[in-house]
C-alpha positions in Angstrom: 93.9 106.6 106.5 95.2 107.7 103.2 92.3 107.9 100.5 92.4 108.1 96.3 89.0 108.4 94.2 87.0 107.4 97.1 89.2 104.1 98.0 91.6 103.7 100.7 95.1 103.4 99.3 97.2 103.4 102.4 96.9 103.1 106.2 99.9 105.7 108.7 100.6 105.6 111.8 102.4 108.5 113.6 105.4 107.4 115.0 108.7 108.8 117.0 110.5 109.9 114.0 107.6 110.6 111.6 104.6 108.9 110.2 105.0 104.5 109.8 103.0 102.8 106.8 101.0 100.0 108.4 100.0 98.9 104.9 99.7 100.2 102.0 96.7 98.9 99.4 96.3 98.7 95.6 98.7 100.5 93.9 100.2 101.3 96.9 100.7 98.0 98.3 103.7 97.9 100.9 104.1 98.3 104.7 106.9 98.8 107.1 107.8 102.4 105.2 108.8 105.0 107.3 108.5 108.7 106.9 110.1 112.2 108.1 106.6 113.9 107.9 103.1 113.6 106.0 104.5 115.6 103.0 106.7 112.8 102.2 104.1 110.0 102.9 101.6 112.6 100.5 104.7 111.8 98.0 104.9 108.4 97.9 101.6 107.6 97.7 101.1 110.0 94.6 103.9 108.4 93.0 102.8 105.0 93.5 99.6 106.2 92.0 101.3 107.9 89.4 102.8 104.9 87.9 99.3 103.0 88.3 97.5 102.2 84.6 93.9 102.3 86.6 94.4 105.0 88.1 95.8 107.1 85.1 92.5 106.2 83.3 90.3 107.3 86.3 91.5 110.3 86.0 91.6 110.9 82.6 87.6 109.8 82.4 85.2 113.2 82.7 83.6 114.0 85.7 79.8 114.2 85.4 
C-alpha cells in the first residue's frame, strides 16, 4: 500500500519482474502498471502527485 498525506494513493503487488500496480487512487488513478523496482513505482506516484492541484495546496498549507 502506497500512502500520501495520510490517504492511500496506490495499491503494488510484487511481481516476477518487479512490483505490478493493482490500482492506483486519486491522483494516481491507473492500474495494470508495471515496474523494475520500488524506486521507480516511488517515481511515479510522486509525479502523479506532482501534477495534482490538491495536492500542491496540501502541501503548501502550514503544518500546526
Amino acid at each position: 500500500m502506497v500512502f500520501a498525506n495520510e490517504r492511500l494513493v496506490a495499491l503494488l503487488v510484487p511481481a516476477r519482474e518487479g512490483w505490478f500496480l493493482q490500482v492506483g487512487l486519486g491522483p494516481c488513478e491507473r492500474e495494470g502498471l508495471l515496474f523494475g523496482n520500488l524506486g521507480g513505482a516511488e517515481a511515479w506516484v510522486r509525479a502523479c502527485l506532482a501534477t495534482c492541484p490538491a495536492e500542491q495546496e496540501r502541501r503548501a498549507e502550514p503544518l500546526v
